[in-house]
C-alpha positions in Angstrom: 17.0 -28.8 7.9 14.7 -29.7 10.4 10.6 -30.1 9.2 9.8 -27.0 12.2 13.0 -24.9 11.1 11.3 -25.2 7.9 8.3 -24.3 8.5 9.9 -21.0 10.5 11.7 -19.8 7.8 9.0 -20.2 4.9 6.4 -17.7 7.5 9.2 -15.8 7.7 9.8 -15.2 4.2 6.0 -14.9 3.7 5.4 -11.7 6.1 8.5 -10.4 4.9 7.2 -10.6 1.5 4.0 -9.2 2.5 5.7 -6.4 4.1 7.4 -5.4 1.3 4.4 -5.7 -0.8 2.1 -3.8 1.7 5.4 -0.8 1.7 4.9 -0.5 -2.3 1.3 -0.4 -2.4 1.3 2.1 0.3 4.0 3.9 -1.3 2.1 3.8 -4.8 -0.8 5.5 -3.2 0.7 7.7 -1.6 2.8 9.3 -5.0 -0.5 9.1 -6.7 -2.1 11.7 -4.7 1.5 13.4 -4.5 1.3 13.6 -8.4 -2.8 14.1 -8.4 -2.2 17.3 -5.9 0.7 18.8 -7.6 -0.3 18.9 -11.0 -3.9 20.2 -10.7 -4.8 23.9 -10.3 -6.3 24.1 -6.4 -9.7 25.2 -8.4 -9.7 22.7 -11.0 -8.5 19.4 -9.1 -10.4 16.3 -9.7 -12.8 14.8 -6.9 -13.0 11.5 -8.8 -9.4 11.4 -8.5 -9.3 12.4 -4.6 -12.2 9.9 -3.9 -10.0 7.4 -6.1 -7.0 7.8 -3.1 -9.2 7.9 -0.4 -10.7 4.7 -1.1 -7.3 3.1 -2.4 -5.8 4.4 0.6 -8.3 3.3 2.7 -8.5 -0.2 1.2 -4.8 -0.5 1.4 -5.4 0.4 5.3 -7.8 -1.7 5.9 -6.4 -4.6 5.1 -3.5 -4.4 6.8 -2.9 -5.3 10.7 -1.3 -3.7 12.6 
């Protein structure tokens, strides 16, 4: 296999991996506050847990391009 071919495939396999890893964390955050929303009472849910998925979320968003 050619050095450039190589090179092709291993970036390949790298943003492919990234994908999938950027799809699970986004994925995870997004059953969290799933979960978080559906089991809490609509007078009794916790703002430390809502700030927690805003700023996961918003991490997870942010450091991602699009």
């Amino acid at each position: 296999m050619e050095a450039g071919c190589f090179l092709g495939f291993i970036t390949h396999s790298a943003a492919a991996f990234l994908s999938i890893l950027w799809d699970i964390s986004l994925c995870q955050c997004v059953e969290y506050a799933t979960h978080s929303w559906k089991y809490t009472d609509s007078n009794h849910r916790n703002w430390c847990d809502i700030l927690y998925i805003n700023t996961y979320c918003g991490t997870i968003l942010s450091s991602h391009t699009f």
